[in-house]
C-alpha positions in Angstrom: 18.6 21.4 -14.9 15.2 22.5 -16.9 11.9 22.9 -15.0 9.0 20.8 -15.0 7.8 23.6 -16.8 10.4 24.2 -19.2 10.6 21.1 -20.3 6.5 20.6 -20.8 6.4 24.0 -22.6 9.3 23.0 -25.0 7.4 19.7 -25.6 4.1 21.2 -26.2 5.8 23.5 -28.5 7.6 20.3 -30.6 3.8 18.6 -30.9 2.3 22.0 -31.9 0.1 21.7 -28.8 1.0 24.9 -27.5 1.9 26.2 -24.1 0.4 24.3 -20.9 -1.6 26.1 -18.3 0.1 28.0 -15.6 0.1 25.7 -12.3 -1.6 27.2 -9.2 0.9 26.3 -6.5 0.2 25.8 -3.0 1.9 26.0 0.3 0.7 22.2 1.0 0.1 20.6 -2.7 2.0 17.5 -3.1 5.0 17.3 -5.0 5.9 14.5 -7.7 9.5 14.9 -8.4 11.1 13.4 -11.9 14.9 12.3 -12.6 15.6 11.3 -15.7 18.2 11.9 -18.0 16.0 11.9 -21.2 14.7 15.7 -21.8 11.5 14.0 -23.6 10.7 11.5 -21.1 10.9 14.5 -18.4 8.6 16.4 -20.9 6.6 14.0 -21.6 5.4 13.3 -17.7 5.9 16.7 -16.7 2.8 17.6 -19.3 0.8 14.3 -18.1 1.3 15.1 -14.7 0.6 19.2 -15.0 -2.7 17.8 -16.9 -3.8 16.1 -13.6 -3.2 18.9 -11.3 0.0 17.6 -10.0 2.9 19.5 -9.1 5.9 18.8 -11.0 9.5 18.7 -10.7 12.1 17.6 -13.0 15.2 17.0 -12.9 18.5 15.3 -15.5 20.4 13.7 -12.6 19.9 12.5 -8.9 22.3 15.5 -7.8 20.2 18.0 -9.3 17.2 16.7 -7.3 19.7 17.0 -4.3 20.7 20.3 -5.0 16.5 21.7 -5.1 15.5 22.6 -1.7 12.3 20.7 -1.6 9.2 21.6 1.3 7.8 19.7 3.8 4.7 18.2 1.8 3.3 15.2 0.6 6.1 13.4 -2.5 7.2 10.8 -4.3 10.3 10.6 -6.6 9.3 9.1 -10.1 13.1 7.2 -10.6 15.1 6.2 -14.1 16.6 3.3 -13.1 19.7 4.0 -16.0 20.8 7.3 -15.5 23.7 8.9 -17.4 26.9 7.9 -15.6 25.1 6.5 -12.4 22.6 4.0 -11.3 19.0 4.5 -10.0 19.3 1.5 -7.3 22.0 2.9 -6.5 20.6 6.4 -5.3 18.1 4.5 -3.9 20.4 2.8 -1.7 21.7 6.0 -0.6 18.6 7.4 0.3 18.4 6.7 4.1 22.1 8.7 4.0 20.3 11.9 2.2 17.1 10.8 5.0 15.2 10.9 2.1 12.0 8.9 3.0 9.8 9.4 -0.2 8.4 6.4 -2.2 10.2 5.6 -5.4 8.3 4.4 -8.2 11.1 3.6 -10.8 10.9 3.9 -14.8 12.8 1.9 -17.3 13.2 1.0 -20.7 15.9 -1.5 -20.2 14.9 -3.0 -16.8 15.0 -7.2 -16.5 12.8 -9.1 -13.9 16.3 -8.9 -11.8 16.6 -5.7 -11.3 12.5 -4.7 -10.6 12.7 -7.7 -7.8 16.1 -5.1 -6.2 14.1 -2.1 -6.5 10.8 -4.0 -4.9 12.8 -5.7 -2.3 14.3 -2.3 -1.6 11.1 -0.5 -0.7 10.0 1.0 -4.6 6.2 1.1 -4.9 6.4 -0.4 -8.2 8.3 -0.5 -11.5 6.8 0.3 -15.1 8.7 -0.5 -18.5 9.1 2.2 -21.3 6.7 2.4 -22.8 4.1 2.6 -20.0 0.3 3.4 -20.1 -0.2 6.6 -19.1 -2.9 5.3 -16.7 -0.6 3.2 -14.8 1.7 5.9 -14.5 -0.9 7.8 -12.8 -2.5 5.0 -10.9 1.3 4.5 -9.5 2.0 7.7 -8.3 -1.3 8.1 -6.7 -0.8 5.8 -4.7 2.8 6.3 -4.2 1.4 9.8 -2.6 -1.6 8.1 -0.5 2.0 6.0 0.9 4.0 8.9 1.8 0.5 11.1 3.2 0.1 7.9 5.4 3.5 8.2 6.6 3.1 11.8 7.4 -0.1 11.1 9.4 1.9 8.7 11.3 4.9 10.5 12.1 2.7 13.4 13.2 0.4 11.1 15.6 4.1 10.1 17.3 5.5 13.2 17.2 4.4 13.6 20.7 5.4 10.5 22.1 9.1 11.1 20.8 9.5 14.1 22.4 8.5 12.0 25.8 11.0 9.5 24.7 14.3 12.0 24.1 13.1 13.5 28.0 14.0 9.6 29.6 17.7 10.0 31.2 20.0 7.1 29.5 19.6 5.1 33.1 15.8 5.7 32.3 16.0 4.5 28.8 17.7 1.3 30.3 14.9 1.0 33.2 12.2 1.4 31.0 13.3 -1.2 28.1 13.5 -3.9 31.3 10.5 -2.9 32.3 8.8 -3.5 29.1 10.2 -7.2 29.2 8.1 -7.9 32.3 11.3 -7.8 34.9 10.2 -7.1 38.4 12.1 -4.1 40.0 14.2 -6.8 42.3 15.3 -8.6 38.5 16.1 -4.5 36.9 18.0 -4.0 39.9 20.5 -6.8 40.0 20.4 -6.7 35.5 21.4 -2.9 36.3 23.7 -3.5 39.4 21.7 -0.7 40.8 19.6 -0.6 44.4 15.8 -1.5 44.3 15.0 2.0 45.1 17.1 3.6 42.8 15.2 1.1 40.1 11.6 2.7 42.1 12.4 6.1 41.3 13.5 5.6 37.9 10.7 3.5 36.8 8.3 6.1 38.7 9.8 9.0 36.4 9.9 6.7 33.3 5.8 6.4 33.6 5.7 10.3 34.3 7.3 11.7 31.5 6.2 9.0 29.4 2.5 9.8 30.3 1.8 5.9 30.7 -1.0 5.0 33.0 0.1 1.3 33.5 3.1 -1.3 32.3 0.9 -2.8 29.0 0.4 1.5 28.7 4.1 1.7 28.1 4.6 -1.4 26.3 1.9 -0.4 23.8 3.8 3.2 23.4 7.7 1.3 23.2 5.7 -0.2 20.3 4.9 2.4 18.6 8.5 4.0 19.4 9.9 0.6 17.7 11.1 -0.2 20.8 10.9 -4.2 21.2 10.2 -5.7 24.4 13.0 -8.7 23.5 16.4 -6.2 22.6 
């Protein structure tokens, strides 16, 4: 595996441009990570990238980018959808199994209309043909990293309200998910096989750890947990 600035150095070097600037790195800057198996593509938008302040890196195969211990920040993963002995919807398939949650934005210079509909239908933020513009290449990972800040934001607002939701007992868990489908205690208790005042106490503890002033409280919180009302 080269760097991103390896490979931009080298490229400068072919084009006479010289070297490129050394990157200030930060703790939180976001990351846009490259896999592709062509050493000139990865130069090329490692120097185009490094030019708009990003932070770049590269990699020649999906298992290198598994192999790079990369931080907690903002990302997106700029994808070759042919890679050498493998397939980029394939490894985007996979992703969940890695728990890799970053937006894709796939690159391509033999794609067809079938396979960018696959990598759209998938979740990729968008699909550009070699040659691309280097504006749309830009314009796409921008907002491929406004995507994956939103996400961030959001995962950090329900932090919280997990850690309520992993406090609930199992029987709780089961009180509360009937409560949230507007059953009355009596209904929970003979769904549950359990007495009334058994479903009394749990429902009382299921609005105390979950901090929920009232029943459309909790169903709006379930919500947010992806709880549905109807399972």
């Amino acid at each position: 595996m080269r760097t991103c600035n390896e490979d931009a150095t080298s490229f400068c070097g072919i084009l006479g441009l010289g070297e490129l600037p050394e990157q200030r790195v930060t703790g939180t800057q976001p990351i846009v990570y490259v896999v592709d198996d062509d050493a000139s593509m990865r130069a090329t938008l490692g120097s185009l990238l490094l030019s708009v302040g990003y932070r770049v890196e590269t990699f020649d195969s999906s298992a290198a980018f598994l192999a790079f211990k990369r931080p907690d920040v903002t990302s997106c993963l700029v994808l070759d959808i042919r890679l050498r002995g493998e397939s980029g919807l394939a490894f985007q398939r996979d992703c969940g199994r890695f728990d890799l949650r970053m937006p894709i934005l796939f690159v391509t210079g033999h794609g067809d209309v079938a396979m960018s509909v696959q990598a759209m239908k998938a979740g990729a933020v968008d699909f550009l043909a070699k040659p691309f513009r280097d504006q749309d290449m830009l314009d796409a990972i921008h907002d491929a990293l406004e995507r994956d800040s939103q996400r961030r934001r959001e995962e950090e607002r329900l932090r919280p309200l997990r850690h309520c939701y992993t406090r609930l007992s199992s029987r709780e868990r089961e009180v509360m998910h009937l409560v949230i489908t507007g059953l009355l205690n009596k209904q929970i208790a003979g769904a549950l096989d359990v007495s009334e005042d058994c479903v009394k106490l749990h429902r009382s503890q299921v609005m105390k750890k979950m901090n929920a002033r009232s029943v459309p409280d909790l169903v709006r919180k379930a919500k947010d947990l992806g709880i549905n009302p109807r399972c």
